[in-house]
Every structure is written in C-alpha cells, then in structure tokens.
NUMIVEX-667734 format. One record per residue (C-alpha): x, y, z; residue in one letter. Coordinates in Angstrom, 2 decimals. Layout:
residues N
      xx      yy      zz residu
       X       Y       Z      A
...
//
This chain:
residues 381
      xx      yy      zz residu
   -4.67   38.41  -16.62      X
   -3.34   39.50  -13.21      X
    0.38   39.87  -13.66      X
    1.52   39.14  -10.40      X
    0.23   35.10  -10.56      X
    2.72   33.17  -12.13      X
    1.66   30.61  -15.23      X
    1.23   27.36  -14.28      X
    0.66   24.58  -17.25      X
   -1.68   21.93  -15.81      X
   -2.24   19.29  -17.61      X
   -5.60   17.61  -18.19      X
   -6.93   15.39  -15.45      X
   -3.64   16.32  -13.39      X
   -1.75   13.59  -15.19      X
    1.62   13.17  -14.14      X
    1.67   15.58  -11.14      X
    2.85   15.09   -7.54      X
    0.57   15.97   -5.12      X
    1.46   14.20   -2.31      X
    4.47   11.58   -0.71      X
    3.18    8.26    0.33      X
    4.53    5.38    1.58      X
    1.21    2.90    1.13      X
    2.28    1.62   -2.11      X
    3.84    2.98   -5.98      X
    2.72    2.30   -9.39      X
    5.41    2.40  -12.36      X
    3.17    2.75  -15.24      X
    6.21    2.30  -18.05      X
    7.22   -0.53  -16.29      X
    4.07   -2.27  -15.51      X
    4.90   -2.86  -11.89      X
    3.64   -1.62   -9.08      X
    3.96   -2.16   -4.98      X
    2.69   -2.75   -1.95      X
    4.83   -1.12    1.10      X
    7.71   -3.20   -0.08      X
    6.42   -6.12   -1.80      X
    5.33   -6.51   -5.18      X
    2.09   -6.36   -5.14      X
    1.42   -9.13   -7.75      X
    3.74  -11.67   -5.92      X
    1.19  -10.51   -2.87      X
   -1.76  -10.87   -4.84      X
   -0.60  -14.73   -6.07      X
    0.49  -16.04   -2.48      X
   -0.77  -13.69    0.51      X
   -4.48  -13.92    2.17      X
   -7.16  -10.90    1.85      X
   -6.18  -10.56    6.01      X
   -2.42  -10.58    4.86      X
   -2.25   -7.77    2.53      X
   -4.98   -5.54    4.57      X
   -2.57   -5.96    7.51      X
    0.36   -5.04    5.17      X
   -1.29   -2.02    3.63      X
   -2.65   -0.52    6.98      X
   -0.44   -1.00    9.74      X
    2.73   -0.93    7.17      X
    4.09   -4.06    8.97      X
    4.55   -7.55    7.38      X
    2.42   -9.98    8.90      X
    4.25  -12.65   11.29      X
    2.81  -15.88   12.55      X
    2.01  -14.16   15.77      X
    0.50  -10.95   14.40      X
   -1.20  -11.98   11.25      X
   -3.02  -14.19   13.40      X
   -3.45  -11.11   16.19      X
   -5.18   -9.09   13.07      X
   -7.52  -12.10   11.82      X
   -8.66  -12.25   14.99      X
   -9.11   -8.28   15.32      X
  -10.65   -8.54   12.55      X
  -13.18  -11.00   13.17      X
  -14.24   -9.31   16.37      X
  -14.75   -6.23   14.92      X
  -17.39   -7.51   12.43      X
  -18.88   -9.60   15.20      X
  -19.38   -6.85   17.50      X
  -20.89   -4.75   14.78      X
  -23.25   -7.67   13.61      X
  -26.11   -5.75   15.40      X
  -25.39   -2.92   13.56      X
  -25.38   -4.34   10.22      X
  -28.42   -6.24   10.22      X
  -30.13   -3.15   11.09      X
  -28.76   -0.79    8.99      X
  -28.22   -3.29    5.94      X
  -32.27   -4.14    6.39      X
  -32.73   -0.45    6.74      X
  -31.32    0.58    3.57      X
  -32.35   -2.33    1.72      X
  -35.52   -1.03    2.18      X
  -34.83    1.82    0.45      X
  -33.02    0.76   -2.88      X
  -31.85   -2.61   -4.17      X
  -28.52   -1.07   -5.41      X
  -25.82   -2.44   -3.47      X
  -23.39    0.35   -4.15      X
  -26.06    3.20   -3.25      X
  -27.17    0.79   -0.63      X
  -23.20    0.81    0.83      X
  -22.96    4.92    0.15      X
  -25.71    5.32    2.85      X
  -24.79    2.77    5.31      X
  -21.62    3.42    6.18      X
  -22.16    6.96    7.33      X
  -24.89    5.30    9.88      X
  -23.25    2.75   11.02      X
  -20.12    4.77   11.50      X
  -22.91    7.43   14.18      X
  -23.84    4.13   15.41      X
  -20.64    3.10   16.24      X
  -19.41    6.42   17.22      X
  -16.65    6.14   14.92      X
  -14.96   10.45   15.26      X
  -13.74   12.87   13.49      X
   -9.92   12.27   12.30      X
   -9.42   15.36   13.27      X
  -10.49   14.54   17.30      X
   -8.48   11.57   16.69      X
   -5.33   10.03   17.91      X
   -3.33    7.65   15.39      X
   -4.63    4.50   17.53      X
   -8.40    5.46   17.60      X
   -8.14    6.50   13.99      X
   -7.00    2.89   13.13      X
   -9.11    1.28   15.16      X
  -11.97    3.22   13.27      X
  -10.32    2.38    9.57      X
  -10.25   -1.50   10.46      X
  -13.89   -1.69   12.02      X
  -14.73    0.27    9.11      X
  -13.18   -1.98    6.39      X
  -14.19   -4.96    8.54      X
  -17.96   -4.08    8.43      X
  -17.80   -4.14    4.61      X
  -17.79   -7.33    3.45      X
  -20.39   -8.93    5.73      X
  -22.16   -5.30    5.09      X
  -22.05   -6.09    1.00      X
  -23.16   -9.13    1.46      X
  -26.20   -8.56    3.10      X
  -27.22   -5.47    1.61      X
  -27.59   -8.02   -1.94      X
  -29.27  -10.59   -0.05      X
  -31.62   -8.13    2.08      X
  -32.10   -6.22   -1.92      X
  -33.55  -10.04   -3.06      X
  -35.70  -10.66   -0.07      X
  -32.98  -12.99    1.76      X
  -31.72  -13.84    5.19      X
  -27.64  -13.75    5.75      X
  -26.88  -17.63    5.38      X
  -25.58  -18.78    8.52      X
  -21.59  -17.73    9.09      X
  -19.07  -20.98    7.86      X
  -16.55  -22.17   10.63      X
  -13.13  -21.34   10.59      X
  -13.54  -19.48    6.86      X
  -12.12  -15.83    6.22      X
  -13.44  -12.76    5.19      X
  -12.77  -13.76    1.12      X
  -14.73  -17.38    2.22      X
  -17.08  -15.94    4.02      X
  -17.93  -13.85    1.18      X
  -18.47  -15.78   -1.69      X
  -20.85  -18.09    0.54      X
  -23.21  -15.07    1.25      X
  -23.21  -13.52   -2.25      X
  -23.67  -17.20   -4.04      X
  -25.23  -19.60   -1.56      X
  -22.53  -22.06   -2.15      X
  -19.31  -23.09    0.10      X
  -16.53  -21.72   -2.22      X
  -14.13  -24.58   -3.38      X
  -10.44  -23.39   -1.97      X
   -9.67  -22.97   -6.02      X
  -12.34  -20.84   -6.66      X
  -11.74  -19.06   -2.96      X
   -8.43  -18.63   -3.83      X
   -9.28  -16.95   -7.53      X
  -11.01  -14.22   -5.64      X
   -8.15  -13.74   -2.93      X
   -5.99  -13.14   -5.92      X
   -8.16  -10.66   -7.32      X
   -9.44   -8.69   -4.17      X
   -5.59   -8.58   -2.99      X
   -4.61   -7.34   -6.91      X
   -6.60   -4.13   -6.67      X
   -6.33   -3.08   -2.70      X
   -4.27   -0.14   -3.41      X
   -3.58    1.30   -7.11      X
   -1.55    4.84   -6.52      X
   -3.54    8.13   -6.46      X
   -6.04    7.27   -8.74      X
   -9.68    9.11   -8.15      X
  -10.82    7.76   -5.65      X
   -8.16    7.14   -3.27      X
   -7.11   10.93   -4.46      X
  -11.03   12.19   -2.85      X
  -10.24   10.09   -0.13      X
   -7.26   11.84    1.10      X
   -8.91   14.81    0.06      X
  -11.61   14.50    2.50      X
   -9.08   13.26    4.66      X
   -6.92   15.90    4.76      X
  -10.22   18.47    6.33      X
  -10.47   15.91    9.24      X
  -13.77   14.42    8.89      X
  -14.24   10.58    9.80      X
  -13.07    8.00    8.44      X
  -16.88    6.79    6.91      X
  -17.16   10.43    5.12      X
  -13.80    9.39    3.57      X
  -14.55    6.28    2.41      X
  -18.18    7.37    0.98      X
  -16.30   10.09   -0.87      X
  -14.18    7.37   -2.63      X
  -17.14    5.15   -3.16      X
  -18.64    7.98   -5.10      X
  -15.67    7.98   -7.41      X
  -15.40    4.46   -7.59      X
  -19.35    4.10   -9.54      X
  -17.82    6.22  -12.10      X
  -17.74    3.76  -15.45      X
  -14.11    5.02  -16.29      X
  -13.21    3.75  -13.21      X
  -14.15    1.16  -10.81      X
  -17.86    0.97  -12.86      X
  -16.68   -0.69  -15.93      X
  -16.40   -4.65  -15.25      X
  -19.65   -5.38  -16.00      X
  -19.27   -3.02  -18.85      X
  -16.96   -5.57  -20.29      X
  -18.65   -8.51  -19.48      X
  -21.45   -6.37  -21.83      X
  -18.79   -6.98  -24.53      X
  -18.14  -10.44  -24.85      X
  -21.95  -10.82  -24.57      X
  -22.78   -8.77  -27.76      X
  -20.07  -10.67  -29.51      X
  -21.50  -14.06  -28.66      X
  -19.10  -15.85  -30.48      X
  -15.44  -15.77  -31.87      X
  -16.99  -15.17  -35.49      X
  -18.52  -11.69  -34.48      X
  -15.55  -10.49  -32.59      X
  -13.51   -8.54  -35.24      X
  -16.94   -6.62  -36.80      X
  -18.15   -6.16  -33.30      X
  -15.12   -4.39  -32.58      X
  -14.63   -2.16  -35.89      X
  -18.31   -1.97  -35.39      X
  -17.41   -0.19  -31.67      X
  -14.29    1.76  -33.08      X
  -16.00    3.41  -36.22      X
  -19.20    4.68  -33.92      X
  -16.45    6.48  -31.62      X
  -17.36    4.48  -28.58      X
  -15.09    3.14  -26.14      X
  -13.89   -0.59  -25.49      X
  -14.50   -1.09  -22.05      X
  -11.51   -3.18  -20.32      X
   -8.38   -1.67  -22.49      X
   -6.40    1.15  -22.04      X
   -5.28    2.56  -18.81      X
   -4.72    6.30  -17.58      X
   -1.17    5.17  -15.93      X
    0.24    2.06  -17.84      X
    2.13    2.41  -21.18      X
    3.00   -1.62  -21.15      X
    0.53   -4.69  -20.56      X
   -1.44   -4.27  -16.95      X
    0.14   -6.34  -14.74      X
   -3.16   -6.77  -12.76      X
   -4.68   -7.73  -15.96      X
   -1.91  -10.59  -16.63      X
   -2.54  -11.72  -13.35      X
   -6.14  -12.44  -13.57      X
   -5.75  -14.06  -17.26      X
   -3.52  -16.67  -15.62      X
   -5.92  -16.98  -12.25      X
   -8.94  -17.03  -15.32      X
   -7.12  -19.41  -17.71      X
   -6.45  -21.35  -13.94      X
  -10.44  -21.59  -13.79      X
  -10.86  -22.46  -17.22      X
  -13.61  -23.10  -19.37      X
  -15.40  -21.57  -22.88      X
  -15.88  -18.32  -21.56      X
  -11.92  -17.76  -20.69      X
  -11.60  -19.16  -24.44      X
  -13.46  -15.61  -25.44      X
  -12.05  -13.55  -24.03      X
   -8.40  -14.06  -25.08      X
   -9.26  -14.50  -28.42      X
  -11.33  -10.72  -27.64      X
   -8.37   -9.44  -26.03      X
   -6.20  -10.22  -28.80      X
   -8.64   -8.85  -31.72      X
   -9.16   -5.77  -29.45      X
   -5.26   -4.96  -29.12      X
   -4.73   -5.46  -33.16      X
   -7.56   -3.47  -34.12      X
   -6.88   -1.04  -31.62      X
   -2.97   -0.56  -32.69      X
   -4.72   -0.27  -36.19      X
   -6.91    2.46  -35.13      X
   -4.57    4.52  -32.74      X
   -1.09    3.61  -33.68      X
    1.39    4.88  -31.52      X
   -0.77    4.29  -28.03      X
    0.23    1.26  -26.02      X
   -3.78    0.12  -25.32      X
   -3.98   -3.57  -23.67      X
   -6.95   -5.27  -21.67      X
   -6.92   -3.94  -18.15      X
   -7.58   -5.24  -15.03      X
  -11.48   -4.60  -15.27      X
  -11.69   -7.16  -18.45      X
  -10.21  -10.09  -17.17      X
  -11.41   -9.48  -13.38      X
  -15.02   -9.78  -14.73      X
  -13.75  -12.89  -16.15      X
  -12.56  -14.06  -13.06      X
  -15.70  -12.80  -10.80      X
  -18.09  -13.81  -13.63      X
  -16.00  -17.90  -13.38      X
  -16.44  -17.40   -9.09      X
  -20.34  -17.08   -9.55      X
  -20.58  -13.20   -8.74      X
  -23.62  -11.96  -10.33      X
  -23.15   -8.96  -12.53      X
  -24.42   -6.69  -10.73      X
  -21.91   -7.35   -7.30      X
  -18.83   -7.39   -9.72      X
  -18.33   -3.37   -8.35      X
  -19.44   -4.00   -5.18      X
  -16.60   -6.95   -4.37      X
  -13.74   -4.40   -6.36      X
  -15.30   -1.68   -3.75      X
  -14.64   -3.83   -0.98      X
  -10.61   -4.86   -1.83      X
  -10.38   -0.92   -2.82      X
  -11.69   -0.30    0.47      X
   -8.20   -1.54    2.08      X
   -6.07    0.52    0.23      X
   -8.13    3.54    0.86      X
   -8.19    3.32    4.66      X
   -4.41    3.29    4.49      X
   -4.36    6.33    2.25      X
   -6.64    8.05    4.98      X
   -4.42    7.32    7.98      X
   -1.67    8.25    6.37      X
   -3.16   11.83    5.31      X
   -4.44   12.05    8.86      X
   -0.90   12.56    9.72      X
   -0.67   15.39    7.86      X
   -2.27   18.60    9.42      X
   -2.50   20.35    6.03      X
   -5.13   20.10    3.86      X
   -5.67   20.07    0.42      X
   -6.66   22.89   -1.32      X
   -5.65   23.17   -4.41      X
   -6.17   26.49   -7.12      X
   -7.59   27.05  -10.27      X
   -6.43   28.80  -13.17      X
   -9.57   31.32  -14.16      X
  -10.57   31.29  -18.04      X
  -13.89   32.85  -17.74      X
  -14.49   36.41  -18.95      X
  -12.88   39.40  -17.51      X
  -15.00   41.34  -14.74      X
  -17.78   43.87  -16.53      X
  -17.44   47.68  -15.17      X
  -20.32   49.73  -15.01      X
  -21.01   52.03  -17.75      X
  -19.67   55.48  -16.54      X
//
C-alpha cells in the first residue's frame, strides 16, 4: 500500500456521504420527511398541480397567479412546437422496440439533435433552462405515444383546456380521466419529482457536471431508473399481490418469499428508518380510490411488516412508495407495463433541476477509488 495516500473508509454504496450542496430539495430519512425548495413536499404532492411543482423544482420560485400561468403556457408551447418532432421520432423508435422505456432511452437523444438542444457546457443559464423544460415537456406526450405507436395506435386527439397529468392518462388509457382519478395521479407524479441524490439523479449530475446536454443527462438517469432496486420495481409489487391472490395465501406467500432469500419488492428503503412518507401518501390517495384491490394490499402491507420485524428484528422495513404507487397507477388504469414509464416522467422534473443546478458548477465529478487488486508483478531478475 502506497504510504503517502491517506485511508479513507467508504462505505458500501456511498451511504451516508456528502457529495454535493443542493438547494432542489432534502430528504430526512429518520424523520420521514422530506422537501421541495421550501415546501414539504407531501403537502405539495396533496394540493399543488404537476405544472406547480415542476415550476417550483426548476426555476426555484413559487408559482404566482401570474407566473404559474406564464409556465403552463411555456409549457404547452414547447410540446406543441415539438409535436413534429415527436411523431417522427416516437414512430421511428416504435419501430424498433415496443419497450417504452428503451423506446424513451433512444428518443430523447434525437429529438434533443433535432431540436438543437447544446452542450451545457456552450450554454448560458437561460438557454440551459430553456433546453431542461422543452426537454421535460416533450416527455409526457413523448411516453404516451411511444405505448400507443408500440400497439399499432394513433395519438388520440389532444383534450381542451386539460394539463399535462390530463392529457396523459387520456393517451395511455383511451378514457377522459375523472378529476378524482386525475387528481390520484397528480398526487403521485408530484410525490416522486425529486427524492435527494439517489442513483439516478446522482448519474445525472454526474454527467452533468462534464458538460454534455441536457438529453445525455437525462438518458444517463433513465438508465438508472430501469434498475429493479430502483425505479423498476412497481410492477414488481403488483407481481406480489398477484401470486397471493387472496388474503388466505398472504402470510405463507410471504414466509414462502423470506425462507427462499428473495426480496419483497415495495418494503424497505436505502434512506428511511421510519414509515415512507411517499408511501403513506399514496395509501390514503389509494384507500381515496377504493375498492378490493386497496383491501389487499393493506392487509399485505401489514403481514409483510410483522413477518419482516420477525425475520430481521432490529431494521425499520415498511412498504415504500413503489407498493402503494402501483396501487394507485394500477386503480388510474395504467397498464403494467407504463407503471415505470409515468414514475420516469415525474422523476424527470426533479432531475432537470439537479442538472441546472450542477451546470453551475464548473467542476466535475471525479471521484477515486481505493485499489484492492494484487500488487504489481516484477520481472524475474
């Protein structure tokens, strides 16, 4: 070992260690809070609009009348003048795979050449925000029709006076949402925006931080995001609850799950050491919705913690937000398969925000790595 580089414990997965200052939002994992800018982002999540929140998160000002409706309108007329764009890149890529998510991973890169969206780098601040909201503006409608070019489908016709979250749910399910069940997915999309430095707001930044655009950023964090410990597990859980059936099978299901080793998708969390509040949040928007389903999955979540305390005393392991989210998705008619595609898009706020903010920061990250390999082999003399 070279004497002259000082030890350095790192602990596994980083946990626990500052790498950066931010001002986009804070997580306070032995509290169970966590913030927006200023607000709580739960209070947000149960009373703001999608447009709200993104206009918190990225411009770092609190909407008024005046500009909130100023940024709905930016908004709007950045998707509209991309439409072009996304018809023929969403048709494009369609072509090519029927996975949304892999579908999104290779669009956004050409639509960002089409638009001539530049390097952060080449970039002042206003041209790199104007690049983060066309970006995060394209993805919705781009979601939307990458599923319905994947089953064959023409985007339905756009609904009058409805918003991005609206606008949305009509596309991916054919049907005008209901304001209850429009407002169910506001809650959730707004819930999950921004969520501290996990992975894939932390490759964001990274990529970030060497200047490229702000599509290569946000494909970087997508890439993270399909991982199923992180933003790939709601349909994992929804796998759960299937398998069990009924309230009968829950308990042997579980002990079933815990004995073979494997994980319980939906419970436990890398930051929180009290109940999720983001989890708590969607069990009262689910319970809201209602029906037998909901009736499951609390009687699962409650099984799940016992056993689990049983198992691994000592560890504070609740549902998380991915178990009762799939709830909530599953009740607003999301098909399985767009459940990671629709967390992609509210993550997709909270990661532009990240990226302007490392923009501002001319350093980038480049971290070092504590060698553990063999020593070098000398020639024989």
């Amino acid at each position: 070992m070279d004497a002259t580089k000082p030890t350095i414990d790192v602990p596994r997965g980083l946990a626990g260690v500052v790498v950066a200052e931010t001002t986009v939002g804070d997580v306070r994992g032995g509290e169970g809070f966590y913030q927006y800018r200023d607000r709580s982002a739960v209070e947000l999540a149960e009373t703001a609009t999608f447009e709200d929140a993104w206009q918190l998160l990225v411009t770092g000002e609190a909407p008024t009348e005046a500009s909130a409706t100023a940024f709905r309108t930016r908004v709007r007329a950045a998707a509209a003048d991309a439409g072009r764009d996304i018809d023929v890149v969403g048709t494009a890529v369609a072509r090519l795979t029927p996975d949304v998510l892999a579908g999104l991973a290779a669009a956004w890169p050409l639509l960002a050449a089409r638009r001539g969206i530049r390097p952060l780098y080449d970039s002042d601040p206003a041209a790199r925000e104007a690049d983060a909201v066309t970006m995060a503006a394209v993805t919705a409608p781009l979601v939307a029709a990458l599923w319905r070019r994947s089953r064959g489908e023409e985007p339905l016709p756009a609904l009058a006076g409805r918003g991005v979250v609206g606008e949305y749910l009509h596309q991916v399910t054919g049907v005008v949402p209901t304001p209850a069940v429009e407002r169910a997915l506001t809650a959730y999309l707004v819930s999950v925006m921004d969520h501290g430095f996990n992975a894939s707001t932390f490759t964001a930044r990274v990529i970030a931080s060497t200047g490229a655009d702000v599509a290569a950023c946000l494909t970087g964090a997508l890439g993270a995001l399909t991982g199923p410990l992180h933003g790939g597990a709601p349909a994992r859980a929804l796998d759960g609850l299937d398998a069990v059936g009924t309230s009968d099978r829950i308990e042997p299901w579980i002990r079933g799950e815990l004995a073979a080793g494997r994980r319980l998708m939906g419970f436990g969390h890398a930051v929180y050491r009290t109940a999720d509040p983001r989890a708590q949040l969607m069990k009262r928007v689910a319970q809201g919705l209602g029906g037998p389903r909901v009736a499951l999955a609390a009687e699962f979540e409650r099984t799940a913690e016992r056993l689990l305390a049983e198992a691994k005393p000592g560890r504070e392991l609740h549902a998380n937000v991915e178990f009762w989210a799939a709830i909530v998705m599953e009740q607003c008619g999301l098909p399985r398969e767009m459940l990671t595609p629709t967390f992609a898009i509210a993550r997709t706020i909270g990661w532009t925000a990240h990226i302007l903010e490392q923009a501002a920061d001319p350093k980038i990250i480049r971290p070092s790595a504590r060698y553990v390999g063999p020593p070098v082999q000398r020639p024989a003399a």
